[in-house]
C-alpha positions in Angstrom: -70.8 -3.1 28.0 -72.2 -0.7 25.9 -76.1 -0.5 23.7 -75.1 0.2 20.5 -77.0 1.7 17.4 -75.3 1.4 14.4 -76.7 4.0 11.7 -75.9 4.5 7.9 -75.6 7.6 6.0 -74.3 8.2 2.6 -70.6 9.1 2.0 -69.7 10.9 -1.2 -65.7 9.1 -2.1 -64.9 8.6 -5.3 -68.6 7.8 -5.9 -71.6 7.2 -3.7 -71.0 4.5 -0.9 -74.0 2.5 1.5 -73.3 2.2 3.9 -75.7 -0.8 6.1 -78.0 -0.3 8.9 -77.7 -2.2 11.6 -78.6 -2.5 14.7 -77.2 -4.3 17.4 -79.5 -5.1 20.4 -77.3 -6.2 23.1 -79.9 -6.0 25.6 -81.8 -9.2 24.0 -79.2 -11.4 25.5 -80.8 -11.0 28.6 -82.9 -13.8 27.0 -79.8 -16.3 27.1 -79.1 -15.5 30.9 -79.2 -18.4 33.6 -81.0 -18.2 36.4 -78.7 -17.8 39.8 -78.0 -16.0 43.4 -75.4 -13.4 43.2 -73.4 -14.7 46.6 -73.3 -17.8 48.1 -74.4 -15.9 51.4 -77.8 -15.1 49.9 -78.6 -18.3 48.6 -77.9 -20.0 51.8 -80.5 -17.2 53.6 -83.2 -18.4 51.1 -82.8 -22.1 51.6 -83.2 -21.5 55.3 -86.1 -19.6 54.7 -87.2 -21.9 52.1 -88.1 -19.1 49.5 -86.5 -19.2 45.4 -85.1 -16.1 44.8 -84.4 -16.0 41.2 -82.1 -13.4 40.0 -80.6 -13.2 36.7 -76.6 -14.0 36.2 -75.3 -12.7 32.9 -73.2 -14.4 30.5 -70.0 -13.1 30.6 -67.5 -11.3 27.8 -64.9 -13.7 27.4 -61.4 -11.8 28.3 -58.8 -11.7 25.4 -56.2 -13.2 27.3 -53.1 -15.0 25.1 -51.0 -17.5 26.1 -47.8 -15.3 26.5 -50.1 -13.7 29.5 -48.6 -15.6 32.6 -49.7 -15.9 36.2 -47.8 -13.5 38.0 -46.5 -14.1 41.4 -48.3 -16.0 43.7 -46.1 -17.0 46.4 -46.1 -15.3 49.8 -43.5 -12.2 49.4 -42.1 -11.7 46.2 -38.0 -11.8 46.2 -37.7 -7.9 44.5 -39.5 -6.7 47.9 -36.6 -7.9 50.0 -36.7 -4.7 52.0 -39.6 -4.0 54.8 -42.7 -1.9 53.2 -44.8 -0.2 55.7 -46.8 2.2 53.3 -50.0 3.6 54.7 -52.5 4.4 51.8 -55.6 6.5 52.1 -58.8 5.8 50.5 -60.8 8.5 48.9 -64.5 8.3 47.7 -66.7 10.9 46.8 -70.4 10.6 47.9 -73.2 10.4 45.4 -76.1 12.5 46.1 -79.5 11.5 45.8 -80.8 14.0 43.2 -78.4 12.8 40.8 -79.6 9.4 40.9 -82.2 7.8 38.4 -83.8 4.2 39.4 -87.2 4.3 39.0 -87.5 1.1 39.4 -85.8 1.2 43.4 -87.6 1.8 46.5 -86.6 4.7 48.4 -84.7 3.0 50.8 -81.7 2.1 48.3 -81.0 5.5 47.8 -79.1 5.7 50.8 -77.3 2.5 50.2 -75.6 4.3 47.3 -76.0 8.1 48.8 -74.1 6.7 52.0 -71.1 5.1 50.5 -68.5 5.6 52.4 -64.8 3.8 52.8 -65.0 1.0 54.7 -61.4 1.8 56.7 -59.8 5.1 55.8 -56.4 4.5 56.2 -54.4 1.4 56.5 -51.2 0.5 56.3 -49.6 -2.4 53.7 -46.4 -4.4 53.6 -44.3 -6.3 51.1 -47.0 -9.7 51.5 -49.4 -7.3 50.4 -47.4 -5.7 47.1 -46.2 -9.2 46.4 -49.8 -9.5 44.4 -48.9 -7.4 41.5 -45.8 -8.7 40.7 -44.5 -10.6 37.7 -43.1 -14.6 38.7 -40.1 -12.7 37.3 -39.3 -9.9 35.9 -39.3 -9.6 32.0 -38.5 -6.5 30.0 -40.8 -3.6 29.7 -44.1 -4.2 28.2 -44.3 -7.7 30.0 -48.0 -8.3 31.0 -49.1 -10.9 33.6 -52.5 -12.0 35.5 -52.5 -10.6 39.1 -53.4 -13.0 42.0 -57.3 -12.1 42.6 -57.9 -13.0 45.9 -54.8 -10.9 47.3 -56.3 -7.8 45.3 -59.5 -8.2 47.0 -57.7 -7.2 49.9 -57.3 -3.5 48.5 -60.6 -3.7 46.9 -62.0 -3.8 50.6 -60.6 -0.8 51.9 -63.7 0.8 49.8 -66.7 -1.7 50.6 -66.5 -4.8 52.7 -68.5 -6.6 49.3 -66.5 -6.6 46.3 -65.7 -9.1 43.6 -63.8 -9.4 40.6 -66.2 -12.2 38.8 -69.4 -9.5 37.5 -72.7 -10.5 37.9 -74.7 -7.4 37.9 -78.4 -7.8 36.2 -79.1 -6.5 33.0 -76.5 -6.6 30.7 -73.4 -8.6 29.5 -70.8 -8.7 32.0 -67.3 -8.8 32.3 -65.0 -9.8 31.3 -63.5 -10.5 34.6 -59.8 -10.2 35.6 -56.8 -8.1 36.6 -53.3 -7.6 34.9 -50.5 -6.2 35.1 -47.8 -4.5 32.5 -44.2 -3.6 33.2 -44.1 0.1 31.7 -40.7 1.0 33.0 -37.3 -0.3 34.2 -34.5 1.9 35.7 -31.4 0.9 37.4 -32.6 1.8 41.1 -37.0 1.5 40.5 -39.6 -0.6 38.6 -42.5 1.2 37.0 -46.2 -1.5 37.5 -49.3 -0.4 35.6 -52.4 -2.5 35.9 -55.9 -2.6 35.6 -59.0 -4.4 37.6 -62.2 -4.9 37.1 -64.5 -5.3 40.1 -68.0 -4.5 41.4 -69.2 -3.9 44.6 -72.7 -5.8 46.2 -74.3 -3.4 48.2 -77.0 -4.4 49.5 -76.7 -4.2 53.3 -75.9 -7.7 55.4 -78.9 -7.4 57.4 -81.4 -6.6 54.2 -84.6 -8.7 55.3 -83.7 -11.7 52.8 -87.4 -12.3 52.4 -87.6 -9.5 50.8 -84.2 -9.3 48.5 -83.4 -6.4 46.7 -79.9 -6.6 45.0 -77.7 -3.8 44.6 -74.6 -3.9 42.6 -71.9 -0.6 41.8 -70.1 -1.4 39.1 -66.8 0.7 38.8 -66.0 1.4 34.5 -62.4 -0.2 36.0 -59.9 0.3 38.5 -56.3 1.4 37.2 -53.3 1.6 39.2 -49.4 2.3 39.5 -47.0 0.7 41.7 -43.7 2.1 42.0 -40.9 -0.2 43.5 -37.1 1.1 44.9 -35.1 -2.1 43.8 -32.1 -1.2 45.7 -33.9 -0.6 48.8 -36.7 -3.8 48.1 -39.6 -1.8 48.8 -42.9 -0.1 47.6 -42.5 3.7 47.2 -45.5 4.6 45.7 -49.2 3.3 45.3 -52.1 4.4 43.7 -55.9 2.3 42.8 -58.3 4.6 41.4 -61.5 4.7 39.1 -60.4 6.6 35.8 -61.9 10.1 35.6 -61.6 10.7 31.9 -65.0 10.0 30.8 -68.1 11.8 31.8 -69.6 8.5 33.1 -67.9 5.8 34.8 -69.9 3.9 37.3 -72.8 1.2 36.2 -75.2 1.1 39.5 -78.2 -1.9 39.0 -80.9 -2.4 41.3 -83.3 -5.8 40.8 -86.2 -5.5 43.2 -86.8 -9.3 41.8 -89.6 -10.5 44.2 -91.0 -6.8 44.6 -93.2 -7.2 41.9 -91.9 -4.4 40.5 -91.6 -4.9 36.6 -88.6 -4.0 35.5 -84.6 -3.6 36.7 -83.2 0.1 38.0 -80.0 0.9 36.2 -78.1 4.1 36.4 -74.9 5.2 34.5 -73.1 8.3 36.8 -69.7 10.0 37.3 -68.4 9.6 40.5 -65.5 12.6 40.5 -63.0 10.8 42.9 -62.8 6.8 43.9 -59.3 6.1 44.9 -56.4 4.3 47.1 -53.3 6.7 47.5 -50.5 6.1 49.3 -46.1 6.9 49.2 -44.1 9.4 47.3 -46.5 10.2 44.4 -43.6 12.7 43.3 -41.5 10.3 42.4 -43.1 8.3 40.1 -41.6 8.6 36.6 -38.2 8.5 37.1 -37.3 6.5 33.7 -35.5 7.2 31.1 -37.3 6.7 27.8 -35.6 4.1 26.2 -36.6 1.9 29.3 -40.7 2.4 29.4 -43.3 2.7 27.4 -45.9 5.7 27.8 -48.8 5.6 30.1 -50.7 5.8 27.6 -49.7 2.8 25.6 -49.5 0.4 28.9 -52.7 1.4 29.4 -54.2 0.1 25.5 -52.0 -2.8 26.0 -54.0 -3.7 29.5 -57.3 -2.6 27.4 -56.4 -5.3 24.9 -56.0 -8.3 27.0 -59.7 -7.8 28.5 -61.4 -6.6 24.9 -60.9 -8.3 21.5 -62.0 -5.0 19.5 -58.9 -3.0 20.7 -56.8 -4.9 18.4 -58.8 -3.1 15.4 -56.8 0.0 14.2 -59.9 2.0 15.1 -59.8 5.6 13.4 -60.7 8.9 14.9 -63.6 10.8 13.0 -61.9 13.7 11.2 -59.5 10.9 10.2 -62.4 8.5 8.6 -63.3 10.3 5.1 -59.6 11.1 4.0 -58.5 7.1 4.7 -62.0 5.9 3.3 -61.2 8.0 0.1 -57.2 6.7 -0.5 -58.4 3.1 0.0 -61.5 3.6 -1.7 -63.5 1.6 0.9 -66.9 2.7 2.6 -67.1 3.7 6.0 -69.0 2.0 8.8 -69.9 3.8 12.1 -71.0 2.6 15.1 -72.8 5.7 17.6 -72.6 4.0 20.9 -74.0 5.5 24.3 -71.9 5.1 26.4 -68.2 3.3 26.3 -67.4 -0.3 24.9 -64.3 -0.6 26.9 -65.5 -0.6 30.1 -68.0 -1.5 32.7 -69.7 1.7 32.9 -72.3 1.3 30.7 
């Protein structure tokens, strides 16, 4: 989640408006945070060595999940895949380098825990068990949204980093809010059209990290969005993709908390990372509905952003759009500067 400052200025409408100041510390709920381990393997290393290690577990956003939001599938292979899927995705991650990193507060040696990222396998190869995880129970008609079975998703999630998780405990700020769904943006007679979105972070701190003196390393990913495109006739996956959106200039959190260090303070970084993705199948072939069965990309996409964030159901309104509305309805106008975005977890 985002800092915010929230400034006022005067707006001339029909007649002056005020517009309040207000400022919205969100770092201060750092003071409500409970005191925790970030993995059950740590805390087991510290109770051996019988040391406290006392690291910070933010409260979570709560996800805006309604009731009409179902599990999806969570049997073994879903009946659509019926067909045998053998689809070998390749994973793609851009390295970071160093001099574009800022944590002040990290020793030197966690610069190459970030600067030597590096997909954990390459290439792999998937099957219909595998796919079965972002499926529906059934299937609905376009625009159905559904949870996606967590654990199975971890599975792709892996391919990057042998470490990630999809409940967010990186130091510092309010996490979350957790989860992975699914929408049904298209339906044709021979293919289904999956959209979803995830929301994960990575641990990075190396396995054999000399737990008496813990340093904990989180990258956070702004989200993970994906397609999967299934052949009905033929029961299988054509066409895969997981990837870290690229539209905004920022869109990995990284935290560093150097905890028992005596070092004062946490390392945070907010960075573009220009390529983070799974890729695998006919990527050619992946709109082939006809527009009275899907809904744009576009629009799956906000409907995703809407079950994780309660603020995307405002009608926000673009700037050059604010005055003219403000004026016809003769109401004032309140804006919010924010650093960074509020509908993800880069920032």
């Amino acid at each position: 989640m985002a800092f915010f400052e929230v400034f006022s200025r005067r707006f001339t409408l029909s007649g002056p408006v005020r517009v309040g100041l207000v400022v919205l510390a969100l770092g201060l709920a750092i003071l409500a945070w409970r005191l925790t381990d970030p993995t059950d393997r740590i805390q087991k290393e510290m109770e051996a060595d019988a040391a406290l290690v006392r690291v910070h577990k933010p409260i979570s956003v709560p996800v805006n999940r309604s009731a009409d939001v179902l599990d999806g599938f969570r049997g073994n292979v879903h009946p659509i895949l019926h067909g045998q899927t053998q689809l070998e995705v390749t994973a793609h991650w851009a390295p970071l380098e160093k001099d574009r990193l800022k944590l002040p507060a990290a020793p030197e040696v966690v610069y190459s825990w970030y600067t030597e990222l590096r997909p954990s396998v390459p290439q792999t190869t998937y099957t219909e068990r595998d796919f079965s995880a972002f499926l529906p129970e059934s299937v609905a008609e376009v625009g159905q949204l559904w949870a996606l079975d967590a654990p199975r998703v971890l599975l792709f999630l892996k391919q990057f980093h042998p470490n990630p998780s999809m409940h967010l405990v990186a130091t510092g700020r309010r996490a979350g809010p957790d989860g992975a769904f699914a929408v049904l943006r298209g339906v044709s007679r021979t293919h289904l059209d999956i959209v979803f979105r995830v929301h994960a972070e990575y641990y990075v701190t190396p396995k054999d990290w000399d737990a008496k003196q813990p340093i904990f390393a989180w990258y956070t990913p702004a989200y993970f969005t994906g397609r999967v495109l299934i052949n009905k006739q033929k029961g299988t996956v054509e066409h895969f993709r997981l990837a870290l959106p690229t539209e905004k200039a920022l869109n990995v959190f990284l935290t560093v908390n150097p905890s028992l260090l005596g070092i004062p303070k946490l390392g945070h970084d907010v960075i573009r990372v220009d390529r983070m993705e799974l890729l695998g199948g006919d990527g050619g072939s992946v709109d082939p509905f006809p527009r009275t069965n899907s809904i744009p990309l576009a629009e799956a996409n906000r409907r995703l952003a809407r079950v994780f964030y309660k603020f995307e159901e405002i009608d926000w309104v673009p700037l050059d759009q604010a005055v003219t509305q403000a004026r016809g309805k003769n109401r004032p106008i309140f804006a919010i500067v924010s650093w960074g975005a509020t509908d993800d977890q880069s920032c």
